[in-house]
N, C-alpha and C positions, 0 to 999 in steps of 0.2 A: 271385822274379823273374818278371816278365808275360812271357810268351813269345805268338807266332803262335798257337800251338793255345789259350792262355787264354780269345782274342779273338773275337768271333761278327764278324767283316768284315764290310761291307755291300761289295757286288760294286763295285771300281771300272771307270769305263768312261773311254776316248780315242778320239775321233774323228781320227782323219788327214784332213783337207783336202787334196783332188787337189790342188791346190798346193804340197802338200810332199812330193809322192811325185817321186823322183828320177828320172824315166824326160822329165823338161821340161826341154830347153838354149833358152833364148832363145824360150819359147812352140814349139818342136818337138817332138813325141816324137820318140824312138829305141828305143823298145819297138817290141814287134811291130803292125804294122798303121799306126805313129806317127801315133797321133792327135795332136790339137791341143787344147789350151785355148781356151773361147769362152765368151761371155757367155751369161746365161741369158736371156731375155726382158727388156733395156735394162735388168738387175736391178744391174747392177754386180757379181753374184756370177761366178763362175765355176766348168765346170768339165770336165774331159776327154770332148770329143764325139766320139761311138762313129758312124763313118763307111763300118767296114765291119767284118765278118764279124774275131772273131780280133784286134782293136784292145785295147789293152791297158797297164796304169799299173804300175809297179813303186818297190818302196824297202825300207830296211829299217827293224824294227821292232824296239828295245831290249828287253829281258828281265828287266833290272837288277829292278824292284820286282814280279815277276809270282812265282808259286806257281804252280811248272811240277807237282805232283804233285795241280791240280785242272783240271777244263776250262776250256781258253780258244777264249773264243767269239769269234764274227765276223760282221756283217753291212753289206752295203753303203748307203750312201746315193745316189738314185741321181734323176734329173729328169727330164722326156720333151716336148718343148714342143707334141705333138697330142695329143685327145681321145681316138684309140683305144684301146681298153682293151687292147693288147696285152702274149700273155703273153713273159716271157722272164727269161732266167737266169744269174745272176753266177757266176761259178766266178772261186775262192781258190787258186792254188797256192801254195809254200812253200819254202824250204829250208834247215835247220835250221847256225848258224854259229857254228863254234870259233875262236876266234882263233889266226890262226897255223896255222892247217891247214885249212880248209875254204874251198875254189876257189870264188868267186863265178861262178855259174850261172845261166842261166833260172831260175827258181823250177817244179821240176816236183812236188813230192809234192801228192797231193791228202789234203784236209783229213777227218778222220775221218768225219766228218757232213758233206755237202754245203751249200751255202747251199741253200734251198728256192728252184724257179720264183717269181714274180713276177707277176701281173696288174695292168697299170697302172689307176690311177682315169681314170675321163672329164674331168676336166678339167687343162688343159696348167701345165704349170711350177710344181708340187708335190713339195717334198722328199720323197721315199718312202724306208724303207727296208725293205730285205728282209726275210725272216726271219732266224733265224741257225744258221749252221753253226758245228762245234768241231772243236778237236785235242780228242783223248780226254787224260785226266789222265795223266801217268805215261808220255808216248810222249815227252818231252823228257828229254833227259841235261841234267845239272847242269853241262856243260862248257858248251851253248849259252850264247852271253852274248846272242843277238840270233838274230830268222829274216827272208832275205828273203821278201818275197810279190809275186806278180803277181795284179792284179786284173783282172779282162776281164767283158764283158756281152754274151749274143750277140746277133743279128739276124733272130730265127726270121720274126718277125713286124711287127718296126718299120723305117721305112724308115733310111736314110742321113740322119744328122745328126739323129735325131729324140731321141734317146738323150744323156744327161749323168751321166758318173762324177762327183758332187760330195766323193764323201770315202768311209771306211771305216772302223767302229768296231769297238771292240776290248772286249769284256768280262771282267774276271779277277779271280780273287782275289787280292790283295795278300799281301805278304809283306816284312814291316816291321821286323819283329824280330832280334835273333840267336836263332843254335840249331836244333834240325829241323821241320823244316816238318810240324808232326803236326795240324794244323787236321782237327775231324772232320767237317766243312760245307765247304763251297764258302763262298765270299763270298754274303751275301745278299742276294737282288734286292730290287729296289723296284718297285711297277706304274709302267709307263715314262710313263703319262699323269698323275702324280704326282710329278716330280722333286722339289718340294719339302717332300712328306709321310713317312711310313713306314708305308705301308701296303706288306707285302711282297706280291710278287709270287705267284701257284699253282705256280709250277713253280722247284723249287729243289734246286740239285745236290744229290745223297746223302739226298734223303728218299724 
């Protein structure tokens, strides 16, 4: 019988689109700071414009097909519609949820590894994304079915409204199979400027 641990996974990844993040009633936030949803440069895209210091998007995020006993990554996508290269930095909080007992809160834990700072490129209304931050492997109980997050960007150095949360990706190992999750790798990356090759990625859990 094939089990998990048989399989060499290749790392799956999800993007969340600020559009889906639950913190927007009728294009208002109600998160902290309640930003708004705005267009990007007459793009037709959209996505949560960071207007002040502490503004910030929330939602929760399923568990169902993830392999909580490897790391799960995170990095933002994120737009800035001027040229200066300013630096600045996403912070991920979190809170891990049991059905049937765990009080829907702020999202406060922070993430084992922080997202890294950010230096925007010089030129305006470019999808970027950060680096990325993780939960360490093995910090999730097997009761979590799902974690909230709050996502936020701060203001060290861009002005008001120069900033767009467009989404937030999720990288993990899968887990598809019945039986225990005894995979001895991580899911394996792909170099990210090759989606459609296999050329693995240099940096790969557990090597």
């Amino acid at each position: 019988m094939i089990r998990d641990f048989n399989i060499e996974w290749l790392a799956a990844r999800k993007l969340i689109l600020a559009q889906e993040f639950q913190t927007f009633v009728t294009g208002a936030g109600v998160a902290t700071g309640v930003p708004v949803m705005a267009e990007i440069n007459s793009s037709g895209i959209t996505g949560a414009q960071i207007n002040q210091a502490g503004d910030s998007i929330a939602t929760i995020i399923s568990l169902t097909d993830v392999d909580i006993t490897k790391e799960i990554r995170f990095r933002a996508l994120l737009s800035k519609n001027s040229t200066d290269a300013d630096a600045e930095t996403a912070t991920l909080l979190y809170t891990p949820l049991v059905a049937g007992t765990t009080v829907l809160i702020a999202p406060a834990t922070a993430l084992s590894t922080a997202i890294p700072a950010l230096t925007y490129g010089t030129v305006a209304n470019v999808p970027t994304y950060t680096d990325f931050g993780k939960i360490n492997r093995n910090t999730l109980s097997d009761t979590v079915f799902a974690i909230s997050v709050d996502l936020a960007v701060s203001m060290t150095n861009a002005s008001a409204d120069e900033q767009f949360i467009v989404g937030l990706e999720m990288s993990y190992t899968p887990r598809r199979t019945a039986g225990p999750r005894r995979n001895i790798l991580g899911g394996r990356r792909l170099v990210v400027t090759r989606p459609l090759g296999v050329q693995l990625h240099t940096s790969q859990e557990g090597l």
